[in-house]
N, C-alpha and C positions, 0 to 999 in steps of 0.2 A: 504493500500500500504506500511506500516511500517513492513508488516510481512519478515521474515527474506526468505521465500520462493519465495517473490517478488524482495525484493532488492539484490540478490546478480544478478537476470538481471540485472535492470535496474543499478545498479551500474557500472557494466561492459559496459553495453551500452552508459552512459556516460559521461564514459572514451573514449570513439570512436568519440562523437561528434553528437550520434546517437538521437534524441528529444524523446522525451517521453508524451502520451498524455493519462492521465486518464480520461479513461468513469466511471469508479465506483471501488472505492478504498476500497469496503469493499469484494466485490466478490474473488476477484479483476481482472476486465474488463481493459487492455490499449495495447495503441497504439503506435509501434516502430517507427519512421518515417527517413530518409535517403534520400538524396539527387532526393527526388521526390516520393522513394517506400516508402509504410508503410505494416507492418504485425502485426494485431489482436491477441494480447494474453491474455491467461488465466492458468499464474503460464506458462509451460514450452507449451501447447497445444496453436496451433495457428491455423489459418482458412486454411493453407493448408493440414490438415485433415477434412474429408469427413464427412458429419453427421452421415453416417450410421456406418463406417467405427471407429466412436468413439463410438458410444453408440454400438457398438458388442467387444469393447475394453474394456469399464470400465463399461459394466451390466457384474459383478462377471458369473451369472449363463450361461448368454452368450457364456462369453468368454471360461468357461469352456468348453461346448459344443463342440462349433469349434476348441480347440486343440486337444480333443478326437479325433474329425474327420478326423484331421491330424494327428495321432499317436502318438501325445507328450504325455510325463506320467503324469497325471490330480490324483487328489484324486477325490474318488466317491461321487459326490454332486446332491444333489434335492434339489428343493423348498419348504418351509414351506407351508403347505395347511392347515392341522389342527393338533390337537396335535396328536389323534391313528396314524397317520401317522411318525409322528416326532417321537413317541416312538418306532416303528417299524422299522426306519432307528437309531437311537440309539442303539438299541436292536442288529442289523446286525454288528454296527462297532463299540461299546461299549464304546467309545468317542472319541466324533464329538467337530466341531466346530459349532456357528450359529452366524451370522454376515447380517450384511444390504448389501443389495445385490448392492449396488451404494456407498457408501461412503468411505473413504482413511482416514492413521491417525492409525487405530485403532480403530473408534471411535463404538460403539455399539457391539465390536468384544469380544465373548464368549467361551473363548482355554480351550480341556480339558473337556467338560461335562460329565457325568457320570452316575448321575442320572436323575430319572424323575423332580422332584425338583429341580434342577440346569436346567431342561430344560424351565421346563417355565419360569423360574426367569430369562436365558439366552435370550428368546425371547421377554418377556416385556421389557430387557433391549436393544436388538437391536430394536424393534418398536418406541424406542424413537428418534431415527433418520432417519425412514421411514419402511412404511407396508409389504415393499418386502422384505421375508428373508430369507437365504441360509442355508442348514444343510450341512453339510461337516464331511466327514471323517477325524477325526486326524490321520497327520501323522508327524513322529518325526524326525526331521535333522536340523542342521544349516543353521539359517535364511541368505540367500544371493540375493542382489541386482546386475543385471547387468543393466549399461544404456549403451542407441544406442542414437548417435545424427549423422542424415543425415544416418540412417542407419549401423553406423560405431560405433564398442563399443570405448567407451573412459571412463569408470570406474566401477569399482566392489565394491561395501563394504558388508562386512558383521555388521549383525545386533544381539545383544544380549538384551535378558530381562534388565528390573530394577533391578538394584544392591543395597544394601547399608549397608554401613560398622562398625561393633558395634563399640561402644566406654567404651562396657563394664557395665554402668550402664541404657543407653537410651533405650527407647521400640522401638520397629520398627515402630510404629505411629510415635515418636519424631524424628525418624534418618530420616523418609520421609519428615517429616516437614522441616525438619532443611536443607536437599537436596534441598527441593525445593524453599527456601527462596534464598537460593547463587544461584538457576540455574536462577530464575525469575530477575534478575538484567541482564543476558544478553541473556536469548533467554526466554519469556517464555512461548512458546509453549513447550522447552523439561522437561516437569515435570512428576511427577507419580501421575497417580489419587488418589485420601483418597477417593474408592468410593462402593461398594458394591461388582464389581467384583475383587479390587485388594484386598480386605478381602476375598472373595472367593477364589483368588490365592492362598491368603496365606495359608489360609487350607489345597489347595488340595497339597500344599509344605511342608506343618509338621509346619507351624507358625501360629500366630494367632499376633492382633494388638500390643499385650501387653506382644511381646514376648524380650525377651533382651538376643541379642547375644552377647558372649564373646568378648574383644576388638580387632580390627584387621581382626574379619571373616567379609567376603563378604557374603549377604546375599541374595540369586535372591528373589524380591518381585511380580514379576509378569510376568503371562505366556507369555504375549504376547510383543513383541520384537520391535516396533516402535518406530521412533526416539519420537513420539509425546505421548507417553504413556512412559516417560521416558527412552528407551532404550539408548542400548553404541552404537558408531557407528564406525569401521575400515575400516579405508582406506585400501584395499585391490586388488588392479589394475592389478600390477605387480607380484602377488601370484596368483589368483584364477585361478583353473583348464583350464586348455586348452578346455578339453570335455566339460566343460558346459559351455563357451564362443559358442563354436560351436554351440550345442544344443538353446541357446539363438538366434544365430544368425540366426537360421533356423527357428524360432519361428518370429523373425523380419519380416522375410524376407516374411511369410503365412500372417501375419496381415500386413504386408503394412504402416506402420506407424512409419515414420522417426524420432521422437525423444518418450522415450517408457523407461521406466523402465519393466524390467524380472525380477520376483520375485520367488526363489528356497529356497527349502528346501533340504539339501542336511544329507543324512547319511552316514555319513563320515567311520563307518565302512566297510560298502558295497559299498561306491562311487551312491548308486541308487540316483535320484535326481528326485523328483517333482515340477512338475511346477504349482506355487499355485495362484497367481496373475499378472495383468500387471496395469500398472500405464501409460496411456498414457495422462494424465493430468500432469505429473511428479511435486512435488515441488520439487526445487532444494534446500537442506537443509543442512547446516555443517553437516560434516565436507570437504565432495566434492563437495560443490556445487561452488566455486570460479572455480574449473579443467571445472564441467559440463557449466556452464554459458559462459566461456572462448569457450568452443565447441559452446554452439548454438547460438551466436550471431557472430561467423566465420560462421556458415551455414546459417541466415539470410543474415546475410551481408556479404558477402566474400569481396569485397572491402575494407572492416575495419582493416581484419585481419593484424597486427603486426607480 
């Protein structure tokens, strides 16, 4: 319950006078309580989503499915069966992604493959956080978050890879290291793995561990753009496209699920926009999540609202 995607709820709630009742603080399983009501959370996802109505939200292969079916623009995704297959969808869109088909984070997630050798070393590396795994077409645009709480957008951020900055004589092992000692004193879930695929990033990026870049350059370490795999994160509300607020919101509005992170890739030359994930478990996480917290405990509790 110390994780930073819990407390900035319950910190806000409170503030209202609102009780707080932990079932299990490591899940993390708790209960809001209020002047007689209480509502059951887990991170931003509470009991008034439907079971089926979640697990068709956050099964990855699912949810792809059902935006197809509703016209939204999906990348072209299968299931891992065996590898001739997985080479055969590689082979079609010459680099995919492969990722666990339930998990958030980042966590098992493989941006970028290319070869057959990056493909299984991609899949042992998603099976280590569950059997089910998605092959995915890469496609390339600015990573962007829209959240809905009560149905209504209330924030955009955009999301960028791992950065980090030479200082001229350190390797890029030593700059991550040294990143992630000052981040781990106040969040540290936001760090960049020292782990097999961000050596593999870093290849498929022109570096390697024991690279040393000049002092002053910014240097991307790794493909993939989460807060929790190190990435930057902007506040972006008040900027992002009108058209893909929309598009999001019609996306809302086919899933039926009132608090909900929309997850776009956007190519900014063409403005085309896919829609690659939904988070209806959302963690609410700096640098919006004081803005998004402030929403969803006005839509539990409307009586609290200030």
């Amino acid at each position: 319950m110390n994780s930073v995607y819990t407390t900035t709820i319950t910190e806000e709630a409170r503030r209202r006078g609102i009780g707080i009742r932990v079932i299990d603080p490591v899940t993390p399983i708790f209960i809001l309580r209020y002047k007689g009501r209480q509502v059951r959370c887990y991170n931003a996802l509470t009991d008034r989503v439907g079971a089926v109505t979640f697990h068709l939200t956050q099964n990855k292969r699912l949810a792809n499915v059902f935006l197809e079916s509703c016209g939204f623009p999906v990348p072209a995704q299968e299931s891992f069966t065996d590898l001739g297959a997985a080479q055969k969808f590689l082979e079609r869109h010459r680099r995919i992604v492969v990722k666990p088909c339930t998990q958030w984070g980042g966590r098992g997630v493989s941006v970028g493959v290319r070869t057959f050798g990056e493909l299984e070393r991609a899949i042992r590396f998603a099976r280590r956080y569950e059997q089910d795994i998605i092959l995915e077409q890469c496609v390339k645009g600015v990573d962007y978050r829209l959240i809905f709480v009560d149905f209504r957008f209330v924030a955009a951020i955009r999301r960028r890879p791992a950065r980090v900055t030479g200082n001229g004589w350190g390797s890029i092992r030593s700059l991550i290291r040294a990143r992630n000692r000052i981040e781990r004193k106040t969040d540290p879930s936001h760090v960049i793995p020292i782990d097999a695929e961000t050596g593999r990033n870093l290849e498929v990026l022109g570096y390697s561990w024991d690279t040393v870049p000049p002092a002053g350059r910014s240097i991307p370490v790794r493909l993939t753009s989460n807060y929790q795999t190190g990435g930057d994160v902007d506040v972006i509300t008040d900027l992002v496209s009108r058209d893909l607020v929309r598009l999001a919101q019609r996306a809302v509005k086919a899933l039926g699920v009132p608090v909900i992170g929309i997850d776009f890739l956007v190519d900014e030359k063409t403005g085309h926009a896919w829609l690659i994930e939904l988070s209806p478990d959302l963690a609410i996480s700096p640098p919006e999540g004081g803005e998004v917290a402030r929403h969803f405990i006005n839509y539990l509790f409307p009586e609290t609202k200030r």
